[in-house]
N, C-alpha and C positions, 0 to 999 in steps of 0.2 A: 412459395416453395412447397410444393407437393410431397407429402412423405408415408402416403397410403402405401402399404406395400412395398415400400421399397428397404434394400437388404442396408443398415446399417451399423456398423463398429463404434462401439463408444471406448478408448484408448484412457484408461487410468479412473479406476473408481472413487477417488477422491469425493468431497462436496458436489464437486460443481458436475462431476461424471455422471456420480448417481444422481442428480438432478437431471441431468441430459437425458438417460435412458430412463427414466421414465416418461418425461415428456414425447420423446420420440415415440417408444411405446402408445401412449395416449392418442396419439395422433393418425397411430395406424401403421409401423415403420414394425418390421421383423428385427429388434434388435439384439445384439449381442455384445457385450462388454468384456473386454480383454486387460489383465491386469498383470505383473510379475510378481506379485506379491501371491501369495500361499493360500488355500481356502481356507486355514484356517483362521488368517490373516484377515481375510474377508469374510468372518462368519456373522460380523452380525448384519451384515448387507444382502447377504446372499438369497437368506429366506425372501425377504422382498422383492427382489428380482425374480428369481421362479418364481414367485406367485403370479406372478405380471406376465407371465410367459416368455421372459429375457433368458437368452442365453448367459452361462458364464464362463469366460476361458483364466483360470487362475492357476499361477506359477509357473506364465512365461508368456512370450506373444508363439503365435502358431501363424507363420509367412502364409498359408494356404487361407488362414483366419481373416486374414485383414485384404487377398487377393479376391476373395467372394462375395465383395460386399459393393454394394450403388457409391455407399457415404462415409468416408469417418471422420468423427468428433473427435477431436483429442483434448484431455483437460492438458491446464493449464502446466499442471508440474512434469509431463511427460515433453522430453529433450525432440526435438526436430529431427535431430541426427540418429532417433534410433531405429537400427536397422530396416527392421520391417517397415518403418514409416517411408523410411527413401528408396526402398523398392519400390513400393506401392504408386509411390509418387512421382518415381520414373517411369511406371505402367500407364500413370495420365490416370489415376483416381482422384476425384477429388477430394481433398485433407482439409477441414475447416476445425475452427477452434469451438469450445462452448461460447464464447460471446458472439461470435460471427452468427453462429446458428440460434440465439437468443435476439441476435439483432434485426435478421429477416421474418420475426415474428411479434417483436416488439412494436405498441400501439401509444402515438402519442407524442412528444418531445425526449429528447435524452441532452443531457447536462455530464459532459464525461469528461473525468480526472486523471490525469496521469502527473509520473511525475518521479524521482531515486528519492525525495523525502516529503512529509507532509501532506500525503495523498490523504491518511484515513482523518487526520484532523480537519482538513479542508471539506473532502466527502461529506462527514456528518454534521459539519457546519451550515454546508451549503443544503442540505437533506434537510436540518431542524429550519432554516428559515423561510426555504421554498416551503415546506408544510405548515407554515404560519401564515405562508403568503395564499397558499391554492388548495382547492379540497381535496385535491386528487394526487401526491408525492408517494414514490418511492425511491428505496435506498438500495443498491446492490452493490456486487459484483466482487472485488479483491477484498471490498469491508467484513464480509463473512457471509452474503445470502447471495447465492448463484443468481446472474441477471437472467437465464433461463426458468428459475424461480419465479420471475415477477411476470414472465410473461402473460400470465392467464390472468392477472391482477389491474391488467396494464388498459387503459381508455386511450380515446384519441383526446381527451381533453385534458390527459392529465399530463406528468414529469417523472422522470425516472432521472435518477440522480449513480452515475455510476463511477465507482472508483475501479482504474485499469488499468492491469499492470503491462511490463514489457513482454513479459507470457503469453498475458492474453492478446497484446495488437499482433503480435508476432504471425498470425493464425486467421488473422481478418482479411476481408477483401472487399464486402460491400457495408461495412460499420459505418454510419455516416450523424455522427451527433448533430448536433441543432447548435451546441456553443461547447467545446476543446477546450480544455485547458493544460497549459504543460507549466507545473510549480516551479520544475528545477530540471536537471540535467546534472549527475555528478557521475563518477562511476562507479558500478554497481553491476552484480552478477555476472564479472567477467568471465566466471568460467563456466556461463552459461552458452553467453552471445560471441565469445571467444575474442573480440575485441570494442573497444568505446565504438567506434563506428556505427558497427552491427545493432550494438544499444541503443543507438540514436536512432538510427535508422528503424527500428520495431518504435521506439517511443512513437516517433512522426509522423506512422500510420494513424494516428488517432483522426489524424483530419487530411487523410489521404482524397477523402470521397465528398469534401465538402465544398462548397461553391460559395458564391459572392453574398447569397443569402443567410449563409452561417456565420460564426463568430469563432475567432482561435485567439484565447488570453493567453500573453506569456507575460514571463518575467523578465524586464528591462534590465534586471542587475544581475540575470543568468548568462554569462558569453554562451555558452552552449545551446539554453533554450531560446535565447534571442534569437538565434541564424534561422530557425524555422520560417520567421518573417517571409524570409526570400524564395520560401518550396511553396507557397499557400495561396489560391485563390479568394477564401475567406476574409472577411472582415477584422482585422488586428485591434485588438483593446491588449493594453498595457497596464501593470502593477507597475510600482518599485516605490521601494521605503527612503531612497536617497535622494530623489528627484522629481520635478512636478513634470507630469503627464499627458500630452495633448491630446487624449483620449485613452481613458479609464481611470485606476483608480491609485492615489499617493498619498504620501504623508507629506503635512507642512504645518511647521509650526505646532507639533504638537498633536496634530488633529489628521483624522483618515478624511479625503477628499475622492467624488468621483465625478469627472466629467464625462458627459453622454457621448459629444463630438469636439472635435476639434474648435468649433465656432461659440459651443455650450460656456456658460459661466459654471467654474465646480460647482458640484453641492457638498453640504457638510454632512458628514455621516454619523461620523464621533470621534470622540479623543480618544487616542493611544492610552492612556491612564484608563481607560473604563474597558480596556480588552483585558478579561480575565487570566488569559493564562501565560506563561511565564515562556522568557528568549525573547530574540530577535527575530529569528525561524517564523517564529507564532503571528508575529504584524504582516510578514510578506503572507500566510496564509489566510488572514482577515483582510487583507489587501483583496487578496484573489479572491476570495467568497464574495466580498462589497463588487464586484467586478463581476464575476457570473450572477450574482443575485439579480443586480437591476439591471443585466442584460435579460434576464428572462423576464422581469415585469415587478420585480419584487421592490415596493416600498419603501425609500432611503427610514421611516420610522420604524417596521417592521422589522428591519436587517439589524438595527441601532438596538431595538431589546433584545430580541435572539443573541446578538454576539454579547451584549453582556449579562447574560443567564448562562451562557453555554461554558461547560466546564471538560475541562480535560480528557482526553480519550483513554480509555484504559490500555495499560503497557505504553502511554507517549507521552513522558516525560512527569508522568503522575505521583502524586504524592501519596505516599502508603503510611508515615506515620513519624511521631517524634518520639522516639526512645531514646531516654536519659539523657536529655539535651541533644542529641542527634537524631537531624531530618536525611529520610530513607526517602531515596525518589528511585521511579521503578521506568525503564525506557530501554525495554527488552525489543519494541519495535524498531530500535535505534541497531539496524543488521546492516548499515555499513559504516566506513567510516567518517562521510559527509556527516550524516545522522547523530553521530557521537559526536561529532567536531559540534555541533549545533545544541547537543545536551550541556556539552562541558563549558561553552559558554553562556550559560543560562545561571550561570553560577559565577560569583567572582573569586572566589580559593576556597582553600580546605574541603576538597574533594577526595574520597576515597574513591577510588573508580575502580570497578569491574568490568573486566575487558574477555573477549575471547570467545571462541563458539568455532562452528565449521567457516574455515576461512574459503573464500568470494575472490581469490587472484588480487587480493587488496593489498593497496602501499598503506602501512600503517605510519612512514614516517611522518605521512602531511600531519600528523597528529601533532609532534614535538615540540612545537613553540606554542603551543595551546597548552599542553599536558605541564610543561616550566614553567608558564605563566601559573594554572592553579590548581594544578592536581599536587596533593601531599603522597598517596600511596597509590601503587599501582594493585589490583589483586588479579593476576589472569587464570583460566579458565578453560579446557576444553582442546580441539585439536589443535587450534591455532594458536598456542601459548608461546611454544617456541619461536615462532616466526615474530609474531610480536614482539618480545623479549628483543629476539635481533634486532627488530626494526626501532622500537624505542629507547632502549637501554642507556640509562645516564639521563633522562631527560626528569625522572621521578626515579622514587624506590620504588622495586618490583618484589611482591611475593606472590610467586607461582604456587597455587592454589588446589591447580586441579578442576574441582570441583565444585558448584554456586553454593553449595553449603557452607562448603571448608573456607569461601570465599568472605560469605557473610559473618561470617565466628570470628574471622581473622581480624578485618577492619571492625567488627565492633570493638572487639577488644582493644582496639587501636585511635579511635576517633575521639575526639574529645567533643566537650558541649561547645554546639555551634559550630560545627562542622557539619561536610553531607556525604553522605552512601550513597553512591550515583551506581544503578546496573545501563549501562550504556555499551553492549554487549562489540559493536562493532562489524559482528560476524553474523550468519544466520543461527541456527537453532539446531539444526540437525544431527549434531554430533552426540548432542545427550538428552534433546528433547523430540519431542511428536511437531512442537510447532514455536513461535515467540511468544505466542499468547500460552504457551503450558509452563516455560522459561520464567514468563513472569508471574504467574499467578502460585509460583514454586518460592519465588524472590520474595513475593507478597504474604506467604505460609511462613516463611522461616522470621520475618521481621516480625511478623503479630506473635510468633510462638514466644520472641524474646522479650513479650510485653509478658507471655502468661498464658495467651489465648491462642488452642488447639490450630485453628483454622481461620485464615483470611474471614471465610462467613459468616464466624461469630464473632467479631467484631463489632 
């Protein structure tokens, strides 16, 4: 892909934006980034950009802006539907996403994750034991470090391990991973994709582009990510925690198994009892690691110490502290409600649960015989409290809160020893946060302050 000279638009200055327009820059491309947010809004990016000689258009898109250009980028958080984008793109310009345009420069192998839960656990599982297995790993993409980032980093003999979301497939067209994976299928950001279909359908471009030579891991105990079986020219390898497997990877007896092929005797990987971190959720994700790992080459011994060294991912399902007989677990990543259904059973009762955030077109009743079986208090939170409140009401007590402050003051007061403070949010972040990861490391400040200690860091 050629990008000397040529006029391109980078759409949302987000991470993964300003990642984009620089590299484009670097490469020789006249860019200019267009954002609706405010310059002052974008002050402390901006100096950077002009220095680079990037244009900036801030506090709105300009239709003439995006009709003058070869190319546009769009990050991930900016909607399909917005205006200027669907002119543009009934003009017949071409609209690529940042991982599309990371992907036509990317050098090497790619190991790419998707999935509505357990994407960033899996990611950095599957990240620490290819790096144990090869000299050459990287980690990108929805986890925090643009996969347009790694490109300059990137060999032909190495792995790029990328977590990707419904965003980013959404915006692809020649992405072509080397081994797919899809965790789960639930629903999730409906009132992005405007219905479950649409969501499926961006999920299952992940291995749109892949042939007989690739690999696409699903999960056997997902009805939804199972059906991709039948759209996929690729090679199927199989999880599932209920059932043995006639190629890839399950539990039996106790113990994680992976078979290579169908005619292979399993191998043994390890015992369930030596996977560190807590749920059910967490086996099908050790499942799926054990299943890409030694599709790409990696070592049934190798994979066995990695998975039990490796500990929780921050904001997923993590333990932040025991105050006064009460454990505080923090699963602020937990932004829908499959996520939450999957925190709350990770727990057998005496849950205080915090609920709430900017609501996702989410059913919160599938919640209700989960919440009766063992949640004690409910505390919700944020725009979505009301709807909630409708949607559960009688299944637990409800104190409407407000606030994750007002939230946490309420259940400590309330929790007795040996009980848990579960933040398992349900909703995304946006209503009174920058992000989940700002949600939690808030949730994480307020539990250490009622130890004594100012700040999560001094800890």
């Amino acid at each position: 892909m050629e990008l000397k000279g040529k006029k391109v638009l980078v759409v949302g200055l987000g991470k993964s934006g300003l990642a984009a327009a620089l590299f484009l820059r670097r490469r020789g491309a006249q860019v200019t980034v267009s954002d609706v947010r405010s310059a002052a809004a974008l002050a402390k990016d901006i100096p950077a950009l002009l220095d680079q000689g990037i244009m900036v258009e801030a506090g709105g898109h300009g239709l003439l802006t995006f009709r003058r250009q070869d190319l546009i980028v769009v990050s991930p958080g900016v909607p399909l539907d917005t205006p200027e984008l669907v002119q543009v793109r009934n003009f017949g310009l071409p609209v690529i996403g940042e991982l599309e345009l990371a992907a036509r420069f990317l050098q090497g192998k790619t190991l790419a994750i998707t999935g509505s839960n357990g994407k960033t656990t899996t990611t950095s599982l599957c990240g620490e034991i290819l790096g144990a297995a090869f000299p050459h790993v990287q980690v990108g993409g929805n986890i925090g470090v643009p996969v347009i980032a790694l490109v300059d980093e990137s060999r032909e003999d190495g792995w790029s391990v990328l977590e990707v979301s419904s965003f980013q497939l959404e915006t692809t067209y020649e992405f072509h991973p080397n081994i797919a994976l899809i965790l789960n299928i639930t629903p999730d950001h409906l009132d992005r994709h405007g219905n479950l279909e649409n969501y499926i359908a961006a999920k299952e471009r992940i291995f749109a582009n892949q042939g007989p030579e690739d690999a696409l891991i699903l999960n056997a105990d997902d009805d939804i990510a199972s059906r991709a079986a039948a759209r996929t020219k690729s090679r199927i390898f199989w999880f599932s925690r209920t059932r043995i497997i006639r190629q890839g990877a399950f539990v039996h007896e106790g113990a994680i198994y992976f078979r290579p092929t169908e005619q292979s005797a399993p191998e043994f990987i390890l015992k369930v009892s030596a996977i560190p971190l807590k749920g059910l959720h967490n086996v099908e994700n050790v499942l799926a690691a054990v299943c890409a790992a030694r599709l790409s080459g990696g070592a049934p011994e190798i994979i066995r110490a990695t998975i039990e060294r490796f500990r929780a991912v921050e904001h997923r399902l993590e333990f932040v502290a025991n105050v006064n007989g009460v454990d505080y677990y923090n699963d602020s990543k937990a932004t829908n409600v499959d996520a939450a259904m999957k925190a709350i059973a990770a727990f057998p009762s005496g849950i205080h649960l915090i609920l709430g955030g900017k609501d996702k077109n989410s059913d919160y009743r599938l919640m209700r015989p989960l919440i009766q079986e063992r949640v004690k208090v409910i505390y919700t939170i944020g725009a979505a409290a009301e709807k909630i409140i409708t949607h559960v009401e009688g299944a637990a007590p409800i104190v409407n809160s407000g606030t994750l402050d007002v939230a946490v003051t309420k259940a400590a007061e309330a929790a007795q020893p040996g009980e848990i403070i579960l933040l398992a949010p349900a909703c995304s972040s946006f209503d009174q946060f920058e992000n989940y990861e700002q949600r939690g490391q808030i949730f994480k400040d307020l539990v250490f302050a009622r130890r004594g200690l100012p700040e999560w860091q001094n800890a």
